[in-house]
N, CA, C and O atoms as a GROMACS GRO file, in nm:
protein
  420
    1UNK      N    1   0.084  -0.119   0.000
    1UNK     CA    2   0.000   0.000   0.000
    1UNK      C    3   0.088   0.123   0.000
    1UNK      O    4   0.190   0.142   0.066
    2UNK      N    5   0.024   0.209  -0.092
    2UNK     CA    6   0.160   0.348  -0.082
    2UNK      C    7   0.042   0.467  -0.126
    2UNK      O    8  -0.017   0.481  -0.233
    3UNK      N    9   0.034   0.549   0.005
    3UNK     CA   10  -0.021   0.684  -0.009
    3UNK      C   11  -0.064   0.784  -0.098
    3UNK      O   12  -0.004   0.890  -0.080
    4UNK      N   13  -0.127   0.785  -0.165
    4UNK     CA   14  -0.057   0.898  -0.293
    4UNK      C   15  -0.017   1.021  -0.246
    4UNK      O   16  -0.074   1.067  -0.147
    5UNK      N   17   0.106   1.105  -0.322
    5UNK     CA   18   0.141   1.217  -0.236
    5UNK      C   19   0.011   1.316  -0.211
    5UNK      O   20  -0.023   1.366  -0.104
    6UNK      N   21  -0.048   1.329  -0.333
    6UNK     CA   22  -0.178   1.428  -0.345
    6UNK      C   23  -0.282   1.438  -0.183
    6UNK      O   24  -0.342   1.530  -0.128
    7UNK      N   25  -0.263   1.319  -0.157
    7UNK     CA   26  -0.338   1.258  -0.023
    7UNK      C   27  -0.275   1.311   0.062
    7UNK      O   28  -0.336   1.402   0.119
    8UNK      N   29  -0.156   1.289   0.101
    8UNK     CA   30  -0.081   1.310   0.178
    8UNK      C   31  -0.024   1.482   0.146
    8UNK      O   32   0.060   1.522   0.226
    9UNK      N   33  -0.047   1.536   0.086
    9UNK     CA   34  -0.043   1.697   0.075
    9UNK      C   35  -0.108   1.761   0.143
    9UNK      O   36  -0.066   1.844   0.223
   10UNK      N   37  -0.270   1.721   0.113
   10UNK     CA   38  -0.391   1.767   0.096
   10UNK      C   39  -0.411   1.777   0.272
   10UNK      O   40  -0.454   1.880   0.326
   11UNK      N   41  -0.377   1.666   0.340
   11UNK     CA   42  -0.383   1.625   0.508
   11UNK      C   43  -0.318   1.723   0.524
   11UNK      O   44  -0.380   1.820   0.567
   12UNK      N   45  -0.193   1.739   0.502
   12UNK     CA   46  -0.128   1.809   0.576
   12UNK      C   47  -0.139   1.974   0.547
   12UNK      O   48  -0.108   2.072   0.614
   13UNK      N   49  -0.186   1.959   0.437
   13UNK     CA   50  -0.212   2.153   0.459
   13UNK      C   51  -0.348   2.180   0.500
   13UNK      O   52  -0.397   2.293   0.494
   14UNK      N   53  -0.411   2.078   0.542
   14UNK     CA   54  -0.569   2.091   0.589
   14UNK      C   55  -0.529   2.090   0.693
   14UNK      O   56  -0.637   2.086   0.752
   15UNK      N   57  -0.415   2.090   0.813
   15UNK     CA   58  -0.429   2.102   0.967
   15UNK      C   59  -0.292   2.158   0.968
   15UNK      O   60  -0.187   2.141   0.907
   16UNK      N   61  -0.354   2.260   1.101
   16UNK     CA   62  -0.210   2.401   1.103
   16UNK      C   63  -0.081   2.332   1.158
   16UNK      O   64   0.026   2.361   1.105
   17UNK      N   65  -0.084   2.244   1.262
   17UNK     CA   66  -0.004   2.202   1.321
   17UNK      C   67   0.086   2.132   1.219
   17UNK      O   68   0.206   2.154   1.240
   18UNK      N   69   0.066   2.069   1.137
   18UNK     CA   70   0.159   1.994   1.034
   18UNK      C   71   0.311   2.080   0.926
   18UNK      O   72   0.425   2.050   0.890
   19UNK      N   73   0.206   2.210   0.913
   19UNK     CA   74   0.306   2.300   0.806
   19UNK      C   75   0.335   2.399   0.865
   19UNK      O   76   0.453   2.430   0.848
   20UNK      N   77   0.261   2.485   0.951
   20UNK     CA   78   0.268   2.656   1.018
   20UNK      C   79   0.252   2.652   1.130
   20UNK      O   80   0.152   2.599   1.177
   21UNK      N   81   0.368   2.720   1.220
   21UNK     CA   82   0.377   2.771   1.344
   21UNK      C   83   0.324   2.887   1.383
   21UNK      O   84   0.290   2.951   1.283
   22UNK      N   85   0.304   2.933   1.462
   22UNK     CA   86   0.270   3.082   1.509
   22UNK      C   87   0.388   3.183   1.537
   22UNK      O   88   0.371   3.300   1.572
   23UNK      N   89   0.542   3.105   1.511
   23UNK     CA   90   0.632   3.185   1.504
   23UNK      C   91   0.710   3.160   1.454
   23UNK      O   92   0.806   3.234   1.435
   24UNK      N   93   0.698   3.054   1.417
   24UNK     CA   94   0.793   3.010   1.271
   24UNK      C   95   0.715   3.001   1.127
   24UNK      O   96   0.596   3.031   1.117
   25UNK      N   97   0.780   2.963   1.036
   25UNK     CA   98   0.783   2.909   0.914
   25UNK      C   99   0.712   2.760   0.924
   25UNK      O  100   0.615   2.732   0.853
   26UNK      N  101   0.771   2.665   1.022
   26UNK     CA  102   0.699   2.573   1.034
   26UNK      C  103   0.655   2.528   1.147
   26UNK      O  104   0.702   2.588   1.243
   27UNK      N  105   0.565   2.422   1.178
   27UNK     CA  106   0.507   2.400   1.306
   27UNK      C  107   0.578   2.324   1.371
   27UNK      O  108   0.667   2.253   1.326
   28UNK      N  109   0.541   2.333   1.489
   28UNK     CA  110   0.632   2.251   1.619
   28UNK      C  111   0.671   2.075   1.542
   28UNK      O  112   0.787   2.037   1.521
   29UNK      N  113   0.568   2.005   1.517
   29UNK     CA  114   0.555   1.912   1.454
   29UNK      C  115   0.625   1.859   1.346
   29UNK      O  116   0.697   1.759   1.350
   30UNK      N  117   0.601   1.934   1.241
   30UNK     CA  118   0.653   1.884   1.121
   30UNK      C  119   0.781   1.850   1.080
   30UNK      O  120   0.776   1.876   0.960
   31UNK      N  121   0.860   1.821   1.097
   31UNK     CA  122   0.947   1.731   1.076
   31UNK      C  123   0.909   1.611   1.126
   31UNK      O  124   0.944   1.514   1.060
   32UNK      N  125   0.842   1.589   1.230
   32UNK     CA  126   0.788   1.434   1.254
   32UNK      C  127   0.693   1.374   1.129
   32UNK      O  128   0.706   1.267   1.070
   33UNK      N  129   0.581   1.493   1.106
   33UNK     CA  130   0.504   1.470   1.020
   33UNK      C  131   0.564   1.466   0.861
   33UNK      O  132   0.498   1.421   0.767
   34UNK      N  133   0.677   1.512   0.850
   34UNK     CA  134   0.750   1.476   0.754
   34UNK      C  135   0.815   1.322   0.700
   34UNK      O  136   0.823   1.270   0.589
   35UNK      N  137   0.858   1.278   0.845
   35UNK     CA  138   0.901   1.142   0.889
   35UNK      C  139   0.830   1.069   0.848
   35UNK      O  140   0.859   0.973   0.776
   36UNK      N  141   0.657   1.122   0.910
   36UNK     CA  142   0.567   0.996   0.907
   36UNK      C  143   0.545   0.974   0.779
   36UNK      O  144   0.558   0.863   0.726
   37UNK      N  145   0.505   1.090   0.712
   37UNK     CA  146   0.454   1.095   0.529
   37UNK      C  147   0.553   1.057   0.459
   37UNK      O  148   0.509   1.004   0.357
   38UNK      N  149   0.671   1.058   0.461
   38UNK     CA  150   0.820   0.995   0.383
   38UNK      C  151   0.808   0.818   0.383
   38UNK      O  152   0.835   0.734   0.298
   39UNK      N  153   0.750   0.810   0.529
   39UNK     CA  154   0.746   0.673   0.551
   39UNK      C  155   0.584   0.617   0.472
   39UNK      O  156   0.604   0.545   0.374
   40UNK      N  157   0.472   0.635   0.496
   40UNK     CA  158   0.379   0.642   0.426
   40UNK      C  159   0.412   0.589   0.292
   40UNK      O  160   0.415   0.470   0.259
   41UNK      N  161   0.444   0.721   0.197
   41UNK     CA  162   0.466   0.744   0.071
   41UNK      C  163   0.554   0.558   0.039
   41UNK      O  164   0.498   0.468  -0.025
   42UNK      N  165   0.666   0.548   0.090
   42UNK     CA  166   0.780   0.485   0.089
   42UNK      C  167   0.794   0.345   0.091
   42UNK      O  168   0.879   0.285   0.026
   43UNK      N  169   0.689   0.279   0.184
   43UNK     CA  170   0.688   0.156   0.253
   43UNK      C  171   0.545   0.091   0.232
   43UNK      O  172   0.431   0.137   0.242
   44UNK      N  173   0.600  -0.044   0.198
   44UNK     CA  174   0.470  -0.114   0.145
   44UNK      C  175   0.368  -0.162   0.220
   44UNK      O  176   0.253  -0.193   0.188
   45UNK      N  177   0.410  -0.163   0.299
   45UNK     CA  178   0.304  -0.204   0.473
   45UNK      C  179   0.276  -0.068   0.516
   45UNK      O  180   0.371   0.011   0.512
   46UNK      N  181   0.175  -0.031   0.553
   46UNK     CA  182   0.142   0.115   0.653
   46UNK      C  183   0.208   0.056   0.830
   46UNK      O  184   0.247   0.133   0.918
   47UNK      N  185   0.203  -0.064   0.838
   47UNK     CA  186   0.212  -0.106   0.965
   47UNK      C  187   0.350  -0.118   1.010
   47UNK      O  188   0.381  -0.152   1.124
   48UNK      N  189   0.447  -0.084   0.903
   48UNK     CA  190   0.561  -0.032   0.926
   48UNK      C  191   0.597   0.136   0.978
   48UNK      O  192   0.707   0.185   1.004
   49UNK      N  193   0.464   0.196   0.982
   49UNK     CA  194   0.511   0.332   0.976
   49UNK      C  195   0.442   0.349   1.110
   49UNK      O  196   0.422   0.467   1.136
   50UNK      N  197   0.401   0.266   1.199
   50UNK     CA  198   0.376   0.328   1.315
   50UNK      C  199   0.441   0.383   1.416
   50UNK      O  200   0.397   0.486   1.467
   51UNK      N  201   0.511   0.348   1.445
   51UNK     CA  202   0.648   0.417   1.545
   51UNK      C  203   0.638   0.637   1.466
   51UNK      O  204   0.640   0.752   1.510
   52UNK      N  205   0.632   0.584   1.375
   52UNK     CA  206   0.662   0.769   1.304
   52UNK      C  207   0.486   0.817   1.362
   52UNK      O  208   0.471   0.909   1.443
   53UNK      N  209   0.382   0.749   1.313
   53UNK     CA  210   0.260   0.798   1.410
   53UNK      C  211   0.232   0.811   1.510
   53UNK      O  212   0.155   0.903   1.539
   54UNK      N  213   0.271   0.743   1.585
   54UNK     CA  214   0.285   0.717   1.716
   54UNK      C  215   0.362   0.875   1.769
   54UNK      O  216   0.301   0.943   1.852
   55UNK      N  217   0.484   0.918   1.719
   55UNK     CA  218   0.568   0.998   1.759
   55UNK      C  219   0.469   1.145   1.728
   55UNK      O  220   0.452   1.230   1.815
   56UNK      N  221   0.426   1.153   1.628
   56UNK     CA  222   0.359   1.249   1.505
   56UNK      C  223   0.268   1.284   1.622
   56UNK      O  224   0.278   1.391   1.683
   57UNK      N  225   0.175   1.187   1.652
   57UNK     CA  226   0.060   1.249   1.759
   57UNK      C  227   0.108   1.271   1.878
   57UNK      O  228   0.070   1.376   1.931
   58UNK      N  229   0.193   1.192   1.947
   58UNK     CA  230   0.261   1.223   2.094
   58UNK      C  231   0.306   1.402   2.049
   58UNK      O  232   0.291   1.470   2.150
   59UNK      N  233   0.335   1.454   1.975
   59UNK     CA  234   0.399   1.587   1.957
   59UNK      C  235   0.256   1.628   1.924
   59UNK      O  236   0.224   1.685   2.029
   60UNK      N  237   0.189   1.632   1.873
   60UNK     CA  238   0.050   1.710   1.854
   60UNK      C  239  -0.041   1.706   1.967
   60UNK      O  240  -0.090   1.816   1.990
   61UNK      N  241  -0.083   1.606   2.051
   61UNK     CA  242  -0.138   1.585   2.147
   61UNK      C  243  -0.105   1.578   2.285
   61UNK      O  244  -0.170   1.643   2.367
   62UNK      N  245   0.026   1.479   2.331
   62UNK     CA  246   0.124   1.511   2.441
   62UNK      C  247   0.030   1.366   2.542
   62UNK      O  248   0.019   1.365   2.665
   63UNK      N  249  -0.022   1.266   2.455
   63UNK     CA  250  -0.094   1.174   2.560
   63UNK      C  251   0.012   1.069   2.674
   63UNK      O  252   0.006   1.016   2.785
   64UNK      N  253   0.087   1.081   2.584
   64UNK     CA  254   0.184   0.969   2.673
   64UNK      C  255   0.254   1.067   2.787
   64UNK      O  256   0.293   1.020   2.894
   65UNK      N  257   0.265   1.195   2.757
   65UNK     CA  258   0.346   1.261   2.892
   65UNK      C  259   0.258   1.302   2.959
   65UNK      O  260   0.293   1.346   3.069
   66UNK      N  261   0.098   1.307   2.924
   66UNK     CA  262   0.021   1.369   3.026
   66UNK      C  263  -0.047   1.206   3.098
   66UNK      O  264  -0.110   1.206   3.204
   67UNK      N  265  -0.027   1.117   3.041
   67UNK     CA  266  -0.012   0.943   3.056
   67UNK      C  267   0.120   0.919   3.211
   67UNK      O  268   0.114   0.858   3.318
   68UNK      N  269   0.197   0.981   3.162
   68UNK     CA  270   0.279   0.951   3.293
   68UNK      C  271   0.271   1.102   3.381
   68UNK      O  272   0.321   1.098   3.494
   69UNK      N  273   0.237   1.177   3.355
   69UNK     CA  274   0.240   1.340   3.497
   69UNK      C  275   0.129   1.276   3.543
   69UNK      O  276   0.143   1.285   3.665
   70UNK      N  277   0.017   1.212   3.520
   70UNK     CA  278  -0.068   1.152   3.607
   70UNK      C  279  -0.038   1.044   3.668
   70UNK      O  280  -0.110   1.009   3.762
   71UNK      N  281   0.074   0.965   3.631
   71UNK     CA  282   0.136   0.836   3.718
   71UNK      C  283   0.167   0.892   3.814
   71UNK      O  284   0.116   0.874   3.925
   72UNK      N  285   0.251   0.965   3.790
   72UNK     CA  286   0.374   1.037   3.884
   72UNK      C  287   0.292   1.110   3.986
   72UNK      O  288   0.339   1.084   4.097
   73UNK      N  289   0.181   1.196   3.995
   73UNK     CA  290   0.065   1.252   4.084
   73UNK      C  291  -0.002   1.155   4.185
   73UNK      O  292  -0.015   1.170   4.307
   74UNK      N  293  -0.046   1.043   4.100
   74UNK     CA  294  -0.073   0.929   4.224
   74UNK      C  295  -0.001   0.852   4.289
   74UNK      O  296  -0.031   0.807   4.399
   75UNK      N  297   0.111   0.826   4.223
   75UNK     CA  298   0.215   0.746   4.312
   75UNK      C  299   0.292   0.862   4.421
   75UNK      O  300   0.376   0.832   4.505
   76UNK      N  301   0.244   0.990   4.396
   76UNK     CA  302   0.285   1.084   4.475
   76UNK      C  303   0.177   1.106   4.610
   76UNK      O  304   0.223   1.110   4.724
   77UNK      N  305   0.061   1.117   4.589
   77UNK     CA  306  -0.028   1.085   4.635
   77UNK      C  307  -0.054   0.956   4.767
   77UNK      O  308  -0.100   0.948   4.881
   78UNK      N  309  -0.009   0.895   4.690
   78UNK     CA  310  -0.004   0.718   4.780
   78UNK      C  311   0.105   0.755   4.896
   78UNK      O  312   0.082   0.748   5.017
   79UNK      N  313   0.212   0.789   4.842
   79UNK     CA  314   0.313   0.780   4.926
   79UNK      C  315   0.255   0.869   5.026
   79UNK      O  316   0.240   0.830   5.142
   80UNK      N  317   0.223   0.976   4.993
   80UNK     CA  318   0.187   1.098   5.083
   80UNK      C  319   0.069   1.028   5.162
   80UNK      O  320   0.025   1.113   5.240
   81UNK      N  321   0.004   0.917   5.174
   81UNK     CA  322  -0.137   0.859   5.202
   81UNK      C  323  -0.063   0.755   5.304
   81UNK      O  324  -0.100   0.750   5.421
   82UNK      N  325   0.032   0.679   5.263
   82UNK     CA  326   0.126   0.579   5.307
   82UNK      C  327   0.188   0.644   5.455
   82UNK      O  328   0.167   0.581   5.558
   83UNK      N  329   0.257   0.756   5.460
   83UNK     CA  330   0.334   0.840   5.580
   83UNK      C  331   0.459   0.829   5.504
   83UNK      O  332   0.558   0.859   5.572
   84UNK      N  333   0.486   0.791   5.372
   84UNK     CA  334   0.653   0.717   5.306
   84UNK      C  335   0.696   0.902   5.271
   84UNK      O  336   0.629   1.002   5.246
   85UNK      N  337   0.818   0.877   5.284
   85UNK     CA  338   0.873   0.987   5.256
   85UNK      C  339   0.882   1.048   5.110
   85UNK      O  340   0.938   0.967   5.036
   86UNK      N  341   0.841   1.174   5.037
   86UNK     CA  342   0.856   1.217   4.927
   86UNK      C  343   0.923   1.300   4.896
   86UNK      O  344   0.928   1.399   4.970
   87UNK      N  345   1.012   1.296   4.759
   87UNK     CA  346   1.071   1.394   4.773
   87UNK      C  347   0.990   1.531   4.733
   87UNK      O  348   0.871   1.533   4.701
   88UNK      N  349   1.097   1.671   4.742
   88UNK     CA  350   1.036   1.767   4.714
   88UNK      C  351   1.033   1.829   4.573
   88UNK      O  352   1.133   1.833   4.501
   89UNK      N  353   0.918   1.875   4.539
   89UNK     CA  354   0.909   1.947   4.371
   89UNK      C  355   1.005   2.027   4.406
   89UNK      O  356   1.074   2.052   4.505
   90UNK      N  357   0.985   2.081   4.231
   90UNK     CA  358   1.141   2.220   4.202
   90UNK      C  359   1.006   2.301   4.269
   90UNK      O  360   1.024   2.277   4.389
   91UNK      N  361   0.886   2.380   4.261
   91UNK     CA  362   0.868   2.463   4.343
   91UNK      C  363   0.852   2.449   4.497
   91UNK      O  364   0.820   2.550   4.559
   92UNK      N  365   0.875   2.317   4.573
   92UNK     CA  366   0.888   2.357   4.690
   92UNK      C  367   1.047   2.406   4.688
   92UNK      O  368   1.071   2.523   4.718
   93UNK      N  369   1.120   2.346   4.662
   93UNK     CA  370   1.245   2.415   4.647
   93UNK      C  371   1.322   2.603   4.614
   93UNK      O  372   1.413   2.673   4.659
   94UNK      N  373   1.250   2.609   4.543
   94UNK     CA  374   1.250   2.751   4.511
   94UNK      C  375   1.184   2.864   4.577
   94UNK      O  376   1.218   2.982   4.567
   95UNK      N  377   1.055   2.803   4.666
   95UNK     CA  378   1.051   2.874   4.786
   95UNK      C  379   1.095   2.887   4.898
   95UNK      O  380   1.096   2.982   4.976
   96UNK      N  381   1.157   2.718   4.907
   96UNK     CA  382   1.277   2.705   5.038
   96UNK      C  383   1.427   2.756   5.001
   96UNK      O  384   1.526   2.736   5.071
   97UNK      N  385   1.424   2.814   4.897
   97UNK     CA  386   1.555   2.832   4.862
   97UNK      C  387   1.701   2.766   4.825
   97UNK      O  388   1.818   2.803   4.820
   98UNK      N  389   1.617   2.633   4.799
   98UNK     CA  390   1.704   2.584   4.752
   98UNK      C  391   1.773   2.589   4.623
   98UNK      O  392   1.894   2.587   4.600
   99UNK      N  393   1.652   2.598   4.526
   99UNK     CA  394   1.696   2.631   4.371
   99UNK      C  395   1.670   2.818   4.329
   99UNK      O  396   1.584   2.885   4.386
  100UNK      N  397   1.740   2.860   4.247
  100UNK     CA  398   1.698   3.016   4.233
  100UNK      C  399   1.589   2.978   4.140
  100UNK      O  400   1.573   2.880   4.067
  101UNK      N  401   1.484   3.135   4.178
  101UNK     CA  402   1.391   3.206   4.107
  101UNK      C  403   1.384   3.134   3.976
  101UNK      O  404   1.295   3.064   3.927
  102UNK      N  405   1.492   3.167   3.938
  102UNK     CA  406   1.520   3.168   3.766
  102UNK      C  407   1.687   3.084   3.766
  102UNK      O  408   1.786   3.085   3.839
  103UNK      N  409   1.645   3.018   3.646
  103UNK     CA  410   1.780   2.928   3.651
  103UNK      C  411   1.790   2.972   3.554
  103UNK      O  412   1.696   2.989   3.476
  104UNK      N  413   1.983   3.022   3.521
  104UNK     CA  414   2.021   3.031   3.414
  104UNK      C  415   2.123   2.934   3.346
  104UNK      O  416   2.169   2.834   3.403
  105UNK      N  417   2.150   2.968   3.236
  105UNK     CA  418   2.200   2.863   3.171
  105UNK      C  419   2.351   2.929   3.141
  105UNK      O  420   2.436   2.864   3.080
   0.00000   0.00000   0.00000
């Protein structure tokens, strides 16, 4: 199976995130979405190109990191439920003074 490019044009200038940024030339995305459609176009199985979709939407959507900041909240949670010791966020730190205001580089 192989995409036609026309198809694969047409997607991608029909959604902003694929071609145009709000401060660039191009969107946060696209080079993934480049990846994915190279692979598409390229490869005779579509089921070879999942890893590049997979990546394509994790950058458009963010499910797998908002997938684990919610792990990380309840296992934070538990412990705090448990009496187990936790450590401290960067903002408790930065009000205890441990880390500055502003970190520079």
């Amino acid at each position: 199976y192989r995409a036609p490019p026309s198809l694969l044009g047409f997607v991608c200038s029909a959604t902003m995130a694929c071609r145009w940024g709000t401060e660039t030339s191009v969107g946060r995305c696209h080079a993934l979405w480049m990846n994915y459609s190279n692979c598409i176009t390229s490869e005779d199985k579509p089921s070879e190109c999942i890893a590049f979709r997979d990546d394509y939407f994790e950058c458009l959507h963010g499910n797998r990191q908002t997938m684990r900041e919610n792990m990380m909240f309840a296992e934070r949670q538990r412990r705090i439920a448990a009496g187990l010791p936790v450590p401290t966020t960067m903002t408790e730190d930065m009000v205890s003074g441990k880390l500055p205001a502003r970190l520079t580089l």
